[in-house]
C-alpha positions as CSV (number, residue, x, y, z in Angstrom):
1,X,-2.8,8.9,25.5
2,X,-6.4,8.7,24.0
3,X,-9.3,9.4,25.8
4,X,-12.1,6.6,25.9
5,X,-15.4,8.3,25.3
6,X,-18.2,6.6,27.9
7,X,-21.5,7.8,25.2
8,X,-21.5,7.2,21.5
9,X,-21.6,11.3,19.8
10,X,-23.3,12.0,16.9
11,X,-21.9,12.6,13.9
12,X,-21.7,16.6,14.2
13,X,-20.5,15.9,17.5
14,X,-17.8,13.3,16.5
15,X,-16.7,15.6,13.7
16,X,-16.2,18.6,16.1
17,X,-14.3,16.7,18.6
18,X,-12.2,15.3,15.8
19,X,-11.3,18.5,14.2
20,X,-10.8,20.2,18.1
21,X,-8.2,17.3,18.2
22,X,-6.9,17.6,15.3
23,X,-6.2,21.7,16.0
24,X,-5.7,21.2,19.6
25,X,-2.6,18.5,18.6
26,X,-1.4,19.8,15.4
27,X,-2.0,23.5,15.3
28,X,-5.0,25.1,12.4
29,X,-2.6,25.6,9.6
30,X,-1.3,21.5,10.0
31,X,-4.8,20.2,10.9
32,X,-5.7,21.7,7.9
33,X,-3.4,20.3,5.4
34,X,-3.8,16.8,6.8
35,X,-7.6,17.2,6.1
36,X,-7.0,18.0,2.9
37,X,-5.1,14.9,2.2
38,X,-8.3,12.8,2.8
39,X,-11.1,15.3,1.4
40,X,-11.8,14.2,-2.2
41,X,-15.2,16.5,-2.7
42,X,-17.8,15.5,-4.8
43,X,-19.5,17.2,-7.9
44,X,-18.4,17.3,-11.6
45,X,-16.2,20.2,-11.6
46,X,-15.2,20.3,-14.5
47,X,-18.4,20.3,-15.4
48,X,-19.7,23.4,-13.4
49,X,-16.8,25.1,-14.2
50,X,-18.0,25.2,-17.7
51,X,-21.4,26.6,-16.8
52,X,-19.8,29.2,-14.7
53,X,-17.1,30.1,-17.1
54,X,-19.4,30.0,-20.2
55,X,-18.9,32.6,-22.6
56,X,-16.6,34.6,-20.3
57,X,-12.9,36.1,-21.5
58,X,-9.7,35.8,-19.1
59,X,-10.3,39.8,-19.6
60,X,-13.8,39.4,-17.9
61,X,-13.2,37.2,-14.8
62,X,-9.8,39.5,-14.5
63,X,-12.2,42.5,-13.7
64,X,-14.7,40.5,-11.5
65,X,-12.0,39.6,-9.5
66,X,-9.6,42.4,-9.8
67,X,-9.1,44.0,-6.5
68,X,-7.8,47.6,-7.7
């Protein structure tokens, strides 16, 4: 059963009760993957992508990133 709220929360206060729900009810890993269903983001990505990625080789990002 839900729990009526008496006091109208603010909207950093609504979000953290929400996600503390979601967790509490569905576990991180679940809460999670049912956020992401609804998150669309926002930007151009493709378009930063390009800026970021300009003039780099797969052989360059590979040793940025490389871990050994």
């Amino acid at each position: 059963m839900l729990k009526t709220q008496q006091k109208t929360l603010s909207g950093h206060a609504l979000r953290d009760a929400g996600w503390a729900a979601l967790v509490g009810n569905l576990g991180l890993v679940n809460a999670t993957r049912f956020i992401m269903q609804y998150e669309t983001g926002y930007g151009d990505y493709a378009k930063i992508r390009k800026s970021i990625l300009k003039g780099k080789r797969v052989a360059d990002l590979y040793k940025e990133t490389a871990l050994f």
